[in-house]
MOPAC internal coordinates of N, CA, C and O (Angstrom, degrees):
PM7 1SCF
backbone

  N    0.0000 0     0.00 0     0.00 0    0    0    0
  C    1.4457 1     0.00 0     0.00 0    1    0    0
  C    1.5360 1   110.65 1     0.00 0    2    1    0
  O    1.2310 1   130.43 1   138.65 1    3    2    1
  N    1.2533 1    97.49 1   -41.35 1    3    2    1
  C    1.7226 1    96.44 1   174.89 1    5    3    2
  C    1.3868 1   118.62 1   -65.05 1    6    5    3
  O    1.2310 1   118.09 1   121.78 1    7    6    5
  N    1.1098 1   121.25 1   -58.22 1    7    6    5
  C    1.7119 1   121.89 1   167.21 1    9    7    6
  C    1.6080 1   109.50 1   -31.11 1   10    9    7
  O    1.2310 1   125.23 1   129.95 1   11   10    9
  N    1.3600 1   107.57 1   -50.05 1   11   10    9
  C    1.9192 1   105.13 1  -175.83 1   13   11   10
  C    1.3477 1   105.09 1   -67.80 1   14   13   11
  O    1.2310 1   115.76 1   128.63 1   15   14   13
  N    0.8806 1   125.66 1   -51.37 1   15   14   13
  C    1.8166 1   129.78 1   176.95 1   17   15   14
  C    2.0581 1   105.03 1   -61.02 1   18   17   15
  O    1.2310 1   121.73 1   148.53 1   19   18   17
  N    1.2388 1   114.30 1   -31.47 1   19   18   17
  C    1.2532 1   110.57 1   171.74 1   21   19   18
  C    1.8348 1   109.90 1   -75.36 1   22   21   19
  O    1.2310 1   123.01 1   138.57 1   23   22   21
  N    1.0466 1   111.84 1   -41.43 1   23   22   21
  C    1.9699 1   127.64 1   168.20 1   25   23   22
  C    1.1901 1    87.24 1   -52.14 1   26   25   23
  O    1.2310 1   109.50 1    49.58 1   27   26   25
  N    1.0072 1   137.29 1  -130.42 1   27   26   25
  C    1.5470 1   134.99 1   137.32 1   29   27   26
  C    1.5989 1    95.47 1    77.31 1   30   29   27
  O    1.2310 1   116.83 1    61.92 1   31   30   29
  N    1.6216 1   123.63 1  -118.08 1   31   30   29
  C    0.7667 1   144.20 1   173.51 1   33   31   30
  C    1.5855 1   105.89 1   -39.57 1   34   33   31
  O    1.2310 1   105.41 1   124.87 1   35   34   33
  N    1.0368 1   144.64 1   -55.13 1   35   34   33
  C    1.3361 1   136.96 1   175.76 1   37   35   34
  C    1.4847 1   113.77 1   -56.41 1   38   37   35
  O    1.2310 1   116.96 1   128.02 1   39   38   37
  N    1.5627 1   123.39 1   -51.98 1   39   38   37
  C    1.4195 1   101.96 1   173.89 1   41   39   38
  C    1.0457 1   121.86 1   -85.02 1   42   41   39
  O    1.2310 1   114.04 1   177.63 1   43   42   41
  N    1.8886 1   128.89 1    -2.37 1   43   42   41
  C    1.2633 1   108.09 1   164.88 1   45   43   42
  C    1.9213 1   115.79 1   -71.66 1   46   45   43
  O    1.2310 1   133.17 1   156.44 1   47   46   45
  N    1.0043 1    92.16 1   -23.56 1   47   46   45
  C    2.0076 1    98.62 1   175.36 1   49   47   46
  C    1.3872 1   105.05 1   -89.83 1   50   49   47
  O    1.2310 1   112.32 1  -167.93 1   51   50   49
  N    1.0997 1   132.10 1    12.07 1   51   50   49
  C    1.4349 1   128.37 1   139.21 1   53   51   50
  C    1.6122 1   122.62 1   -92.53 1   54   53   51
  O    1.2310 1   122.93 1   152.29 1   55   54   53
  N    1.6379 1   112.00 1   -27.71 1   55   54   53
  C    1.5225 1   114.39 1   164.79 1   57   55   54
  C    1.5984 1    98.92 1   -70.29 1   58   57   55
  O    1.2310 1   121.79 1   129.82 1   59   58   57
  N    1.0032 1   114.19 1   -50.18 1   59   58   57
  C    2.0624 1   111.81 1  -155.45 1   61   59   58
  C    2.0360 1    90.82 1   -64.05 1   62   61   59
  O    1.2310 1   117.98 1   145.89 1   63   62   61
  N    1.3915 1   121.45 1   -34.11 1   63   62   61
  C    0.9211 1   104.63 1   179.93 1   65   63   62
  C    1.5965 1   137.20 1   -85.58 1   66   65   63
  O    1.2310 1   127.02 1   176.95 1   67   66   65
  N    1.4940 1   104.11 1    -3.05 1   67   66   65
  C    1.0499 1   142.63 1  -162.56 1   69   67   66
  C    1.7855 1    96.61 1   -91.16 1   70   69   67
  O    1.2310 1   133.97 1   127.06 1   71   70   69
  N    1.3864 1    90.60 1   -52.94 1   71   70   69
  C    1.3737 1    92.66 1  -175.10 1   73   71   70
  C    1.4792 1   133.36 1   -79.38 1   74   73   71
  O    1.2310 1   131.91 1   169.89 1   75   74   73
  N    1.8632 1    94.61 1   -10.11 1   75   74   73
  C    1.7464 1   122.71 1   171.31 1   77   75   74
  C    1.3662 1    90.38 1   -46.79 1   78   77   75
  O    1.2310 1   128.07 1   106.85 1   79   78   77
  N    1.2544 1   102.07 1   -73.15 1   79   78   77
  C    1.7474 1   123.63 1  -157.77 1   81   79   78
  C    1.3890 1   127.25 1   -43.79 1   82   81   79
  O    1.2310 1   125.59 1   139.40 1   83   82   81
  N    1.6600 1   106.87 1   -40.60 1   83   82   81
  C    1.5108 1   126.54 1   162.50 1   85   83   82
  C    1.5277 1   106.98 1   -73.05 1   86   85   83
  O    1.2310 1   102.66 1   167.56 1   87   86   85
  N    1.3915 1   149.39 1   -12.44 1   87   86   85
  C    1.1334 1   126.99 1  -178.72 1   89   87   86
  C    1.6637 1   101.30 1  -105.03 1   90   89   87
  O    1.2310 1   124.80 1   149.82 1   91   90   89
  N    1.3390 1   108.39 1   -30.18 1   91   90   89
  C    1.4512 1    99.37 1  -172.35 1   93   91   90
  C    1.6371 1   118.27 1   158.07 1   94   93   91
  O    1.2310 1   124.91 1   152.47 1   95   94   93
  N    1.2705 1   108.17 1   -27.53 1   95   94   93
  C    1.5427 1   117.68 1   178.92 1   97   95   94
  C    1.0209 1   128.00 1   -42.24 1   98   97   95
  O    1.2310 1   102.18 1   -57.80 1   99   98   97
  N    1.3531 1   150.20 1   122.20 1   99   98   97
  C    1.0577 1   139.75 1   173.58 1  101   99   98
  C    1.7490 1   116.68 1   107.97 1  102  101   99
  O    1.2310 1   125.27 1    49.15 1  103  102  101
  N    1.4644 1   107.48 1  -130.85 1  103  102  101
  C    1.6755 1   116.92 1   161.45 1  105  103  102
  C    1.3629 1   103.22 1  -107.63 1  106  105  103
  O    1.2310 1   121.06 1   178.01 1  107  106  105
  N    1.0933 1   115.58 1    -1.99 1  107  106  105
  C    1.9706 1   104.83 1  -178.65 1  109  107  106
  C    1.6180 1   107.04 1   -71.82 1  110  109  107
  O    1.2310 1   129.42 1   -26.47 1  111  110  109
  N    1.0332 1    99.45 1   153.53 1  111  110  109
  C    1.6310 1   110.42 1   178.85 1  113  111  110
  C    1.0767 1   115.15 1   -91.04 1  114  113  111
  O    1.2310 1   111.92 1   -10.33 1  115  114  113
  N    2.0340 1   132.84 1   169.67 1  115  114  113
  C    1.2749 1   106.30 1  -150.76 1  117  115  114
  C    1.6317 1    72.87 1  -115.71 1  118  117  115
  O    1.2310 1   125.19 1    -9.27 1  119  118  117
  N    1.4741 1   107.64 1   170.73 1  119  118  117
  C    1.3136 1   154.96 1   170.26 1  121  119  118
  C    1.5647 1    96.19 1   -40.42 1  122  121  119
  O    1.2310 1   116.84 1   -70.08 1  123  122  121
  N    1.3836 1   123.62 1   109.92 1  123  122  121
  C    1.7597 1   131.45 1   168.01 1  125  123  122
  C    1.5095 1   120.23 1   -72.44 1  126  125  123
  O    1.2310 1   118.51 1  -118.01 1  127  126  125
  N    1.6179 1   120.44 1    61.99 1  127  126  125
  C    1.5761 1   111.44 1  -169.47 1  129  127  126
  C    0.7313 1   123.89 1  -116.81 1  130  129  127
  O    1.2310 1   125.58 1  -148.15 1  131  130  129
  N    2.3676 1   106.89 1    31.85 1  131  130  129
  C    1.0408 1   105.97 1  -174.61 1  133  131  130
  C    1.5516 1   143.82 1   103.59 1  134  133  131
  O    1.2310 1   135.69 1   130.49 1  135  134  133
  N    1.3889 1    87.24 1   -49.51 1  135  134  133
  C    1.6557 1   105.22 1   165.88 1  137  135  134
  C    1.7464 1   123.99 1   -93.78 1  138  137  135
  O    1.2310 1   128.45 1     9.75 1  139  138  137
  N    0.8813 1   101.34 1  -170.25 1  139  138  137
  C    1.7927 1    98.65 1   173.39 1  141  139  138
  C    1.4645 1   100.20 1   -76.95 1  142  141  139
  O    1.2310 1   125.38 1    -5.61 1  143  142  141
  N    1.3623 1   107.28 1   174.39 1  143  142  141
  C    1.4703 1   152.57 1   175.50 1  145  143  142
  C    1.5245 1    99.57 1   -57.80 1  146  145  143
  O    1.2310 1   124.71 1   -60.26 1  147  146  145
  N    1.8017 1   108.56 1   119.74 1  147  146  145
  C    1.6868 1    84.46 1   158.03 1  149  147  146
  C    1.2033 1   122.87 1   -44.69 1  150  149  147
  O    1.2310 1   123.34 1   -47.30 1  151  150  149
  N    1.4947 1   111.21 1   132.70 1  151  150  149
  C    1.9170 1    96.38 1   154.58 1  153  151  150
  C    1.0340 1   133.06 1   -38.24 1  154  153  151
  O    1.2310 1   110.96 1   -22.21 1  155  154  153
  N    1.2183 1   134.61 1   157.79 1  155  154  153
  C    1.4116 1   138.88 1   146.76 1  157  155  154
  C    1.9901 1   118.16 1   -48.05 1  158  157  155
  O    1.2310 1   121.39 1   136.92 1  159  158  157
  N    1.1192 1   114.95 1   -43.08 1  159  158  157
  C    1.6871 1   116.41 1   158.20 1  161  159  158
  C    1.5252 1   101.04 1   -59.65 1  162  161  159
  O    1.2310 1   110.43 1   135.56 1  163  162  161
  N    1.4030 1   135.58 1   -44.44 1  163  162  161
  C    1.5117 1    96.99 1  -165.79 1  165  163  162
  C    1.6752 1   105.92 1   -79.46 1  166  165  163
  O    1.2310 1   127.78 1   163.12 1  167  166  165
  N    1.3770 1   102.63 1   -16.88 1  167  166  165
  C    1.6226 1    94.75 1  -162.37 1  169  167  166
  C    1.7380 1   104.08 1   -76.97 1  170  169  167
  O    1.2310 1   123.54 1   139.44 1  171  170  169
  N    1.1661 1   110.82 1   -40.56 1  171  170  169
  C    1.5063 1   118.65 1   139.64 1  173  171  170
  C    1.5979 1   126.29 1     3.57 1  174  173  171
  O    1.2310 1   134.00 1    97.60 1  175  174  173
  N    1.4213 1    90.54 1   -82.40 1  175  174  173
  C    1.6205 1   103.29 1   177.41 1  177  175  174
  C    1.7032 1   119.41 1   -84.89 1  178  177  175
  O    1.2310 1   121.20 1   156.98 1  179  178  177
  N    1.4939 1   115.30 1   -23.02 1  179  178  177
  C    1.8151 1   120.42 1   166.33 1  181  179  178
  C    1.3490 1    77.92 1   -67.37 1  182  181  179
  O    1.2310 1    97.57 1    96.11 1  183  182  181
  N    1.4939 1   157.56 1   -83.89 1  183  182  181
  C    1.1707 1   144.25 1   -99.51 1  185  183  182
  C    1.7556 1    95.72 1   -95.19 1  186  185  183
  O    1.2310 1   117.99 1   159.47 1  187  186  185
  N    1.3387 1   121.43 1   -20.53 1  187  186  185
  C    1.3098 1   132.40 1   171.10 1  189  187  186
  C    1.0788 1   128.75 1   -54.82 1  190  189  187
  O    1.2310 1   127.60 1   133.85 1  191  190  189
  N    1.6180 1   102.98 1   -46.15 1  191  190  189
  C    1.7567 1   124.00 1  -178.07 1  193  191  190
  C    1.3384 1   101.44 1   -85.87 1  194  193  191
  O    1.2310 1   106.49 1   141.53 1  195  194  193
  N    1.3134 1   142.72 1   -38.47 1  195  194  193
  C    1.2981 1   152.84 1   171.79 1  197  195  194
  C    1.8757 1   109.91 1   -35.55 1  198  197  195
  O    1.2310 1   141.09 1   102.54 1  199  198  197
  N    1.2323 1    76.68 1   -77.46 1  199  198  197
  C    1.8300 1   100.05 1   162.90 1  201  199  198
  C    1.5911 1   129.49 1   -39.21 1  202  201  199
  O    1.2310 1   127.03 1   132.59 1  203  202  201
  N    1.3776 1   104.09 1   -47.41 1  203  202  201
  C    1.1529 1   115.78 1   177.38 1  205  203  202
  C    1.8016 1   101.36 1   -71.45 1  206  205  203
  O    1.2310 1   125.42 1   125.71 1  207  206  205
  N    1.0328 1   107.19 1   -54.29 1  207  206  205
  C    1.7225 1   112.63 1  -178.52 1  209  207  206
  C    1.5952 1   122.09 1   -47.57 1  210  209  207
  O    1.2310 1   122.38 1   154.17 1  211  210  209
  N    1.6273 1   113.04 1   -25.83 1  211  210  209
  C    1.4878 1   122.30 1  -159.38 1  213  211  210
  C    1.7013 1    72.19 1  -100.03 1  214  213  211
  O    1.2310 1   119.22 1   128.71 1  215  214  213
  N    1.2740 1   119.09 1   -51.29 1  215  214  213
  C    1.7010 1   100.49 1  -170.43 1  217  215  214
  C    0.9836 1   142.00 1   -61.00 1  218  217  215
  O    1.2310 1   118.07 1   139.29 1  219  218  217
  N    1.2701 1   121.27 1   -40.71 1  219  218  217
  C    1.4046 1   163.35 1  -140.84 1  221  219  218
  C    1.8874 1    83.06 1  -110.51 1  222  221  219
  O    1.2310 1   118.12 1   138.18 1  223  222  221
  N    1.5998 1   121.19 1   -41.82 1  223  222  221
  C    1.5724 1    91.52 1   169.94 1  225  223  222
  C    1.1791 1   107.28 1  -110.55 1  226  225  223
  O    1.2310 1   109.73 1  -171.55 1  227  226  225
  N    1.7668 1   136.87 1     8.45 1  227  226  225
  C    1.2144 1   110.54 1   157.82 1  229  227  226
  C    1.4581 1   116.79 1   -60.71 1  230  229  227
  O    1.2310 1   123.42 1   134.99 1  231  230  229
  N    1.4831 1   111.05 1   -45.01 1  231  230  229
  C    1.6701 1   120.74 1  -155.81 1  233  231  230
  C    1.8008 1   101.74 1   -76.96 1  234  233  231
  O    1.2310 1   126.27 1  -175.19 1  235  234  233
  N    1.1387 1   105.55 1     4.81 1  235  234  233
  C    1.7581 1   106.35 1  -177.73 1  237  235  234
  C    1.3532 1    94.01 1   -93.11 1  238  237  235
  O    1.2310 1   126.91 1   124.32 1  239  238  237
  N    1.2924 1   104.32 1   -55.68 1  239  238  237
  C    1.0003 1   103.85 1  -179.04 1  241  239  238
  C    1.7051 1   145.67 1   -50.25 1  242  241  239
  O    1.2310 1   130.02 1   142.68 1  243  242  241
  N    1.4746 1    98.28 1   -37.32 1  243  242  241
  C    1.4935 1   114.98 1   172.90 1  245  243  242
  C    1.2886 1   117.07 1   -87.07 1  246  245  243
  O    1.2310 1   116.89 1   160.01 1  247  246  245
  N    1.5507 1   123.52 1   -19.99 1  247  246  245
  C    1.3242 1   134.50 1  -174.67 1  249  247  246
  C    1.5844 1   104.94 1   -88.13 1  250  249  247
  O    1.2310 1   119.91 1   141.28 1  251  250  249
  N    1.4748 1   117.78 1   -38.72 1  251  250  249
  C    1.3399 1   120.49 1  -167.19 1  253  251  250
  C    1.5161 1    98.94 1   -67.62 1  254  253  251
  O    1.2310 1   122.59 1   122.99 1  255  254  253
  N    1.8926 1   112.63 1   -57.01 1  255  254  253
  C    1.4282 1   104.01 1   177.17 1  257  255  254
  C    1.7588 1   135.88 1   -73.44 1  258  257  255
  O    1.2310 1   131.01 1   165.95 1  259  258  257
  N    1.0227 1    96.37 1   -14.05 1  259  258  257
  C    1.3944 1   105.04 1   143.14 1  261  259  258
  C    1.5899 1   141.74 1   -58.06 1  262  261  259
  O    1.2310 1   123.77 1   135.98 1  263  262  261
  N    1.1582 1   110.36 1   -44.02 1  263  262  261
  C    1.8855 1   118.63 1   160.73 1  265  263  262
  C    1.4419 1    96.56 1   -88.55 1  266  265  263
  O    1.2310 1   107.24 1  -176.27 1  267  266  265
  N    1.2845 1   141.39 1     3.73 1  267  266  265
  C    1.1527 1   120.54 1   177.88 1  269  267  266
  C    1.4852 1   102.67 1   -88.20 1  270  269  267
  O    1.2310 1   117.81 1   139.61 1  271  270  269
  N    1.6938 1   121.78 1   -40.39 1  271  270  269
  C    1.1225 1   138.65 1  -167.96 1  273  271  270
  C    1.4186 1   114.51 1   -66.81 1  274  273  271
  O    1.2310 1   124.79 1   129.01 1  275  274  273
  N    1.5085 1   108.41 1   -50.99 1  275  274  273
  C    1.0720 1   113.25 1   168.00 1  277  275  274
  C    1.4222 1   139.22 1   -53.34 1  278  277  275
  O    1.2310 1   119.15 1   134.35 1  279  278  277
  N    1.7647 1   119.22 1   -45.65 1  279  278  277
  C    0.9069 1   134.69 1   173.55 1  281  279  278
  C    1.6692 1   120.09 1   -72.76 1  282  281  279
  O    1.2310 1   113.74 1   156.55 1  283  282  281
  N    1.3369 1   129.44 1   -23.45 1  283  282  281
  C    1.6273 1   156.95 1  -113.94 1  285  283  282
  C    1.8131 1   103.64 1  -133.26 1  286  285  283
  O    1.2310 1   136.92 1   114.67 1  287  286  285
  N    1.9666 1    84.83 1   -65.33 1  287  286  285
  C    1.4036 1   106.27 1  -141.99 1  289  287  286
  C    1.2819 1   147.33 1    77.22 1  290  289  287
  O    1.2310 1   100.63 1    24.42 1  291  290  289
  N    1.2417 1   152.76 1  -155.58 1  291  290  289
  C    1.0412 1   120.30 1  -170.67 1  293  291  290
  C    1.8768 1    84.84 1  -139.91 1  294  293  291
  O    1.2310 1   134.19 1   -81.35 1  295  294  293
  N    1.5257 1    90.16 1    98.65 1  295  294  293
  C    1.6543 1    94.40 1  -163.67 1  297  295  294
  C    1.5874 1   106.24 1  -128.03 1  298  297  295
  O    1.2310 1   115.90 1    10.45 1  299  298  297
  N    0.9320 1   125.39 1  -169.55 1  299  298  297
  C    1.7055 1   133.80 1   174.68 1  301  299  298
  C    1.8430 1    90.13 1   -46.81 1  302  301  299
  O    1.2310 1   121.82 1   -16.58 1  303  302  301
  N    1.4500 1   114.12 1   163.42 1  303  302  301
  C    1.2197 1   118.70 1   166.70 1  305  303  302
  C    1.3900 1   131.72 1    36.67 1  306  305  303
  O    1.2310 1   127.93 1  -163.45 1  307  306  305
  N    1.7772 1   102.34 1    16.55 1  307  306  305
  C    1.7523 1   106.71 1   162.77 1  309  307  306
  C    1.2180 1   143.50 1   -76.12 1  310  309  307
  O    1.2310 1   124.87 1   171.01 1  311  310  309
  N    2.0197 1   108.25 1    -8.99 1  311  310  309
  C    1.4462 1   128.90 1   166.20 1  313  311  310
  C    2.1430 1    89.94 1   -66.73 1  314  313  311
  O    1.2310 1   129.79 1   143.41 1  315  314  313
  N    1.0792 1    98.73 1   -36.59 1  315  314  313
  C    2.1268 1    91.10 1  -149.55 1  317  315  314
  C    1.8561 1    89.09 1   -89.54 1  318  317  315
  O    1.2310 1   114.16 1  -174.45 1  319  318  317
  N    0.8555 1   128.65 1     5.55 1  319  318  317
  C    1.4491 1   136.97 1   166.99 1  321  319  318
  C    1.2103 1   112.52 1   -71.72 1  322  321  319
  O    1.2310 1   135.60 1   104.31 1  323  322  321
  N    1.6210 1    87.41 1   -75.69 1  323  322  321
  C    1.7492 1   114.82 1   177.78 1  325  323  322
  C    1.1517 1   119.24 1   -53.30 1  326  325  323
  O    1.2310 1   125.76 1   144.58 1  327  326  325
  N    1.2886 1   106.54 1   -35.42 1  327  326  325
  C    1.6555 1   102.70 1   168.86 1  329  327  326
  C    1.4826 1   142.58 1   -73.74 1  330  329  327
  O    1.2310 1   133.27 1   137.13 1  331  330  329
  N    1.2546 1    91.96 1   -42.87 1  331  330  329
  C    1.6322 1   100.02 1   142.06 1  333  331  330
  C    1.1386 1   149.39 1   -62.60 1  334  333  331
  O    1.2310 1   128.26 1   153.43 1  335  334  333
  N    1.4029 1   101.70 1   -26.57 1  335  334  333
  C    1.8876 1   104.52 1   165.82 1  337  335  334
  C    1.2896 1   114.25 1   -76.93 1  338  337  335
  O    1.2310 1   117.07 1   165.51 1  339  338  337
  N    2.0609 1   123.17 1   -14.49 1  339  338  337
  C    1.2109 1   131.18 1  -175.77 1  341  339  338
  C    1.2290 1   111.30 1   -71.64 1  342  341  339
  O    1.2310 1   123.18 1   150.67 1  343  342  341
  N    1.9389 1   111.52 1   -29.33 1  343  342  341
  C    1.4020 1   111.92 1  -170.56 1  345  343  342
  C    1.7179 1   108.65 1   -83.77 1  346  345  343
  O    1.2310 1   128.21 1   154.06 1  347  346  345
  N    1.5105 1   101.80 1   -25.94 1  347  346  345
  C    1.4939 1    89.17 1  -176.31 1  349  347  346
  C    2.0698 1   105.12 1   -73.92 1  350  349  347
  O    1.2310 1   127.94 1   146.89 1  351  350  349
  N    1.6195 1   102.32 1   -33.11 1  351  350  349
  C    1.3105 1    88.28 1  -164.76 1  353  351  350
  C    1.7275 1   111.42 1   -59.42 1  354  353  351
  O    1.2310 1   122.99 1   147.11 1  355  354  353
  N    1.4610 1   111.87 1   -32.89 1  355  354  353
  C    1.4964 1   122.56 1  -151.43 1  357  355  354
  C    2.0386 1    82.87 1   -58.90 1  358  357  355
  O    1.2310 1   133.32 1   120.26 1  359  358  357
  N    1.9086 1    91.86 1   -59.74 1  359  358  357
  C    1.6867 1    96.07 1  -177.07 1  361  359  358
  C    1.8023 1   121.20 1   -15.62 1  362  361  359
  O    1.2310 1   130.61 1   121.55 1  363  362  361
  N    1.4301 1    97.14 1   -58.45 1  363  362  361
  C    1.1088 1    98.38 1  -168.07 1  365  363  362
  C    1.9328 1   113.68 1   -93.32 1  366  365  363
  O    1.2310 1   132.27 1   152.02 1  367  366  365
  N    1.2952 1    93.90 1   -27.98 1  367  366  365
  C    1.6369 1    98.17 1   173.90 1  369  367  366
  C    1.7256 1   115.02 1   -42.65 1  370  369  367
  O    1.2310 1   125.15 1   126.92 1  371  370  369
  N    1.4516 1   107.71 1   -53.08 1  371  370  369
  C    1.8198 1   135.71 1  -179.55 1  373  371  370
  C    1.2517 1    91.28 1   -24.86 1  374  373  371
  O    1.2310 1   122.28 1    94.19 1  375  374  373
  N    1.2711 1   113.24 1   -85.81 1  375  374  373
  C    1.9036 1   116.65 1  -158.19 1  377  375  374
  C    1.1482 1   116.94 1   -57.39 1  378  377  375
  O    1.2310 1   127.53 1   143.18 1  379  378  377
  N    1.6031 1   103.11 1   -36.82 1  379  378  377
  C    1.3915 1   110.07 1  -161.15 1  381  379  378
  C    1.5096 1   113.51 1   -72.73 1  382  381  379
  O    1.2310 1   121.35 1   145.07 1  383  382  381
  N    1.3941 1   115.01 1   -34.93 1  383  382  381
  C    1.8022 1   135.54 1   157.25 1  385  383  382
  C    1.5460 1   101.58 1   -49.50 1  386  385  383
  O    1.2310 1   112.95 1   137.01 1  387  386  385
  N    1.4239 1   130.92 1   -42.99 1  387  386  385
  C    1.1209 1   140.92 1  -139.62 1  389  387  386
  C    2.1336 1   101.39 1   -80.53 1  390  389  387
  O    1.2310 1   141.46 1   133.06 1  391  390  389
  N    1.5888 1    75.94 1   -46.94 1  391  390  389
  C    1.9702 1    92.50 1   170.16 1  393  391  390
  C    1.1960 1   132.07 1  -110.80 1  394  393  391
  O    1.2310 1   125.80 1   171.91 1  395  394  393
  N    1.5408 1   106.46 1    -8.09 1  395  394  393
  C    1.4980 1   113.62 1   161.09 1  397  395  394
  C    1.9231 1   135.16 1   -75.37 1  398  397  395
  O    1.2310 1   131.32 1   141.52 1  399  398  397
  N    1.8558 1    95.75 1   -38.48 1  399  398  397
  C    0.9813 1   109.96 1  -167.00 1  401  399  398
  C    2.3580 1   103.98 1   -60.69 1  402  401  399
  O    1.2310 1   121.64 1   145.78 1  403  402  401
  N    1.0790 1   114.46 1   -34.22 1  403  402  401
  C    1.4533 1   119.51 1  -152.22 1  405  403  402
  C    1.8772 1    79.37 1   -83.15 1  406  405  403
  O    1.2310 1   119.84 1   139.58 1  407  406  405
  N    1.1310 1   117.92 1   -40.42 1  407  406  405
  C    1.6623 1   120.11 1  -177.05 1  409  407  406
  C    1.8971 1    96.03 1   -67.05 1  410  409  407
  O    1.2310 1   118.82 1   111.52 1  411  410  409
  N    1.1344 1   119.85 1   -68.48 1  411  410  409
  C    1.6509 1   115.12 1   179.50 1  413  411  410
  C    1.5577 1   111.76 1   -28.69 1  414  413  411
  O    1.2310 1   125.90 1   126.62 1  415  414  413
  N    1.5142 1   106.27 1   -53.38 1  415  414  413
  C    1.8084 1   116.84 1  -163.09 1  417  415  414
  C    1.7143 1    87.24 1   -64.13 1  418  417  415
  O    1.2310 1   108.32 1   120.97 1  419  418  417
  N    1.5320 1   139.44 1   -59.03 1  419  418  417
  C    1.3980 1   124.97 1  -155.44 1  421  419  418
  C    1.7252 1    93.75 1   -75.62 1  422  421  419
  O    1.2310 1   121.46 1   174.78 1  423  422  421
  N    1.2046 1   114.81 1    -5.22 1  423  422  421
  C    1.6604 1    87.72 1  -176.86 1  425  423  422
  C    1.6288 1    92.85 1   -97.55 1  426  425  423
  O    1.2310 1   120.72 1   175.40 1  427  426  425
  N    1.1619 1   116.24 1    -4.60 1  427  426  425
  C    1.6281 1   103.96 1  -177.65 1  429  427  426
  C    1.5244 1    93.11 1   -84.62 1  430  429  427
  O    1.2310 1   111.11 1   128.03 1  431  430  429
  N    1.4374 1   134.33 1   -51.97 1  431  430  429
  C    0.8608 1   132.92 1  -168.32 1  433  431  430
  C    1.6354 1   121.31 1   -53.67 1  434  433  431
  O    1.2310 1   123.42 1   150.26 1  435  434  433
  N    1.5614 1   111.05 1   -29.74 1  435  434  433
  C    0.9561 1   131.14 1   176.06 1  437  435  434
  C    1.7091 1   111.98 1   -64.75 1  438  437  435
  O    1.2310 1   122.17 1   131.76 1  439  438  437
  N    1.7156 1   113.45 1   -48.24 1  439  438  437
  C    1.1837 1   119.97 1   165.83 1  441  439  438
  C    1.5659 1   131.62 1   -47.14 1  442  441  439
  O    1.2310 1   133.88 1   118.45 1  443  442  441
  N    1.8550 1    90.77 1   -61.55 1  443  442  441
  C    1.5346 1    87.41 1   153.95 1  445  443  442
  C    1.6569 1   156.54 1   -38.29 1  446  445  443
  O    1.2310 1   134.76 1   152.01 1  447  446  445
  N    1.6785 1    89.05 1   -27.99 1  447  446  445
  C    1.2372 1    87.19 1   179.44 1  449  447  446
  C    1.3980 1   127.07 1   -97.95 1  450  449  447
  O    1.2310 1   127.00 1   173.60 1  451  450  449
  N    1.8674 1   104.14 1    -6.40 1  451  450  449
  C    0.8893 1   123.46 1  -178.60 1  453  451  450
  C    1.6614 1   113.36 1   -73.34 1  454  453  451
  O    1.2310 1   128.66 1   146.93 1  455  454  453
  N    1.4733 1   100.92 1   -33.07 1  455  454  453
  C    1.4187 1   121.80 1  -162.00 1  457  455  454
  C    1.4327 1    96.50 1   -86.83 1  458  457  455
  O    1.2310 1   106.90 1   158.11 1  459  458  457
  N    1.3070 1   141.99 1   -21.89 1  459  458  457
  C    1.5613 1   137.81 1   174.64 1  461  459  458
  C    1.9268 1   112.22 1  -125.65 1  462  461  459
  O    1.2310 1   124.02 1  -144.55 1  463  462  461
  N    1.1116 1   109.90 1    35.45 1  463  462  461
  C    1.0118 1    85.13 1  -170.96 1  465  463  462
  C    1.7626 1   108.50 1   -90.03 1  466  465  463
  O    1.2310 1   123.23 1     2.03 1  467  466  465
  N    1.0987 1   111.42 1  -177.97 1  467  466  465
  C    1.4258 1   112.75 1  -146.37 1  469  467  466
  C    2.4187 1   101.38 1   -90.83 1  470  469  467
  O    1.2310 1   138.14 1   157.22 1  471  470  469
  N    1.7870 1    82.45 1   -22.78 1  471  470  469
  C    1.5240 1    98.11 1  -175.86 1  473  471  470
  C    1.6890 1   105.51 1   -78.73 1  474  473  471
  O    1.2310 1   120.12 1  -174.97 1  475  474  473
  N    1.4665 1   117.38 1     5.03 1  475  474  473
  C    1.1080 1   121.32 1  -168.59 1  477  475  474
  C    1.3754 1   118.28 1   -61.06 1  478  477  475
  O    1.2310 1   117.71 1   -60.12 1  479  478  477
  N    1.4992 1   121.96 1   119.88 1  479  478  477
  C    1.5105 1   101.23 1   168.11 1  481  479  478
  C    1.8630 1   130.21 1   -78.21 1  482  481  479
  O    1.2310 1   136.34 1   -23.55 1  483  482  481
  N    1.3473 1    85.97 1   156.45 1  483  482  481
  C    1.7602 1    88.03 1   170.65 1  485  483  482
  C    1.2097 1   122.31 1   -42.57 1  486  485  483
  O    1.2310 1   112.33 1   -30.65 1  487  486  485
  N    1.3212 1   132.07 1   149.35 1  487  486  485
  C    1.2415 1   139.54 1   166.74 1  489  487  486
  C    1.8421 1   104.24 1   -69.98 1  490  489  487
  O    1.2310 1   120.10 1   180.00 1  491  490  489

């Protein structure tokens, strides 16, 4: 089960990256079909969901086997544990990255500006 979820994850991050390249990301050039250029808003929002997907399954990933280890140990049947707690966390991690992450960035941004702003007084 782990190997398929490892397949899995590798060719979907070979499609998501695959598919960077064909829309525009990066130095790749965009797709000739005629029409305009993605916008800058859509690449925006593909580049959002993208993001959310690489995070949302790194951090499942490292978090799940981590409480797995801890709680578990590292005993008979801790790959088929871990792997399953990876699928429920990623499940639910996805969306939650999906509508959290754009709310996190304005409160950082918000921090930031708080934290340098120019009206700042001296300590």
């Amino acid at each position: 089960m782990l190997t398929k979820m490892l397949q899995l994850m590798i060719g979907s991050s070979v499609f998501f990256l695959r598919c960077g390249r064909l829309i525009g990301f990066g130095t790749a050039p965009y797709i000739k079909t005629g029409k305009k250029s993605m916008s800058s808003y859509k690449q925006t929002r593909v580049r959002q969901f993208v993001f959310a997907f690489y995070m949302s399954g790194i951090m499942s990933l490292l978090m799940s086997g981590i409480i797995t280890l801890i709680n578990t140990g590292l005993t008979d049947g801790f790959f088929h544990r871990w792997s399953a707690a990876f699928a429920v966390a990623w499940a639910v991690a996805f969306p939650l990255v999906s509508f959290i992450a754009p709310m996190a960035g304005k409160m950082a941004d918000w921090t930031m500006a708080r934290l340098f702003s120019k009206e700042r007084r001296p300590d």
